[in-house]
C-alpha positions as CSV (number, residue, x, y, z in Angstrom):
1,X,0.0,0.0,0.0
2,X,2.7,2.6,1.2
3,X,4.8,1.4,-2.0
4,X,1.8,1.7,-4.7
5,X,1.2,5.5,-2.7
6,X,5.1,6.4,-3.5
7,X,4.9,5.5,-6.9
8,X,2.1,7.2,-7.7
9,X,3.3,10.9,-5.9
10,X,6.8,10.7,-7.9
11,X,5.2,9.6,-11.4
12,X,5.6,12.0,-13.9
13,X,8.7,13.2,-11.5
14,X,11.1,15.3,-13.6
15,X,14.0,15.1,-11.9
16,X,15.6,12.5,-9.8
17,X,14.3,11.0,-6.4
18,X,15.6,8.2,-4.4
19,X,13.4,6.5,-1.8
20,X,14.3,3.4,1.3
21,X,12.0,2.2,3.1
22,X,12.4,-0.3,5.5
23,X,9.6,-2.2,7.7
24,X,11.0,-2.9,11.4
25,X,8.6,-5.3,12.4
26,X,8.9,-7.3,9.6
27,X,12.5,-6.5,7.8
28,X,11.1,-5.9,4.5
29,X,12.7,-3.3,2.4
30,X,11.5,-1.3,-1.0
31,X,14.2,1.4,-2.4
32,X,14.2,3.4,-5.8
33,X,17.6,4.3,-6.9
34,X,19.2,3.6,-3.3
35,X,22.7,3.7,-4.8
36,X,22.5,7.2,-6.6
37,X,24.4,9.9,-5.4
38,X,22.0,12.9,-4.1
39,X,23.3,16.6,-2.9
40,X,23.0,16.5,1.0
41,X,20.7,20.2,1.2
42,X,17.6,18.6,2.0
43,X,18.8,15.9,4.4
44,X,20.6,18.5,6.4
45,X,17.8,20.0,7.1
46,X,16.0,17.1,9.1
47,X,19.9,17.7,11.4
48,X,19.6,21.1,11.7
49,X,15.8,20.8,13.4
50,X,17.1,18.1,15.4
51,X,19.8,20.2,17.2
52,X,17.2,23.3,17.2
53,X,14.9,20.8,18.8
54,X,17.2,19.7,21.5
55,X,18.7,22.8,22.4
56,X,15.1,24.2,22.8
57,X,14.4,21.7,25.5
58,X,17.9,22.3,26.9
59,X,16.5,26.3,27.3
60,X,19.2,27.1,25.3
61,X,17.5,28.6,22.6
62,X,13.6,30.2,22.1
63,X,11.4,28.7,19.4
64,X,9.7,31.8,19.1
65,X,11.9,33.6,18.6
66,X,12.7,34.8,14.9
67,X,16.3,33.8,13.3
68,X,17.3,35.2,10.2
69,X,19.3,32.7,8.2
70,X,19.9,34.5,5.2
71,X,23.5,34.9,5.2
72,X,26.5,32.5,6.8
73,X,27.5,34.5,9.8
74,X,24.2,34.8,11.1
75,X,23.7,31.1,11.3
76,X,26.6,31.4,13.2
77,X,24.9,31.9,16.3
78,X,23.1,28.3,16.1
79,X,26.0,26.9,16.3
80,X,27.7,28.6,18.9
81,X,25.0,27.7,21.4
82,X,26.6,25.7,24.4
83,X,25.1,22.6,25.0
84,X,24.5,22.4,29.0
């Protein structure tokens, strides 16, 4: 069911996609492409929201508050949060 829903959202796809999926109750596994080779920038992003997420419940940092990422050094300041 999941696989036949997959194929259907990236028919008619004009560029490339790569999809794993892997069952851990049962062990079965269905890819497409899971070899190719795919620029990092969207995978990055589920890191990035990670750390935000943890240093939110560490206090470190304020969800609400607004962050412009626009250019490098003012990303800086994610980074340089300490972790307590």
């Amino acid at each position: 069911m999941l696989r036949k829903r997959l194929e259907d959202l990236i028919d008619g796809f004009q560029g490339r996609i790569g999809i794993y999926v892997k069952d851990l109750s049962t062990g079965k596994e269905w890819s497409i492409d899971p070899d190719g080779s795919y620029h990092p920038a969207s995978t990055i992003k589920t890191c990035i929201l990670w750390e935000l997420f943890y240093q939110a419940d560490k206090n470190n940092l304020n969800l609400d508050e607004k962050n412009n990422c626009k250019r490098r050094r003012y990303c800086k300041r994610i980074w340089d949060i300490k972790r307590t």
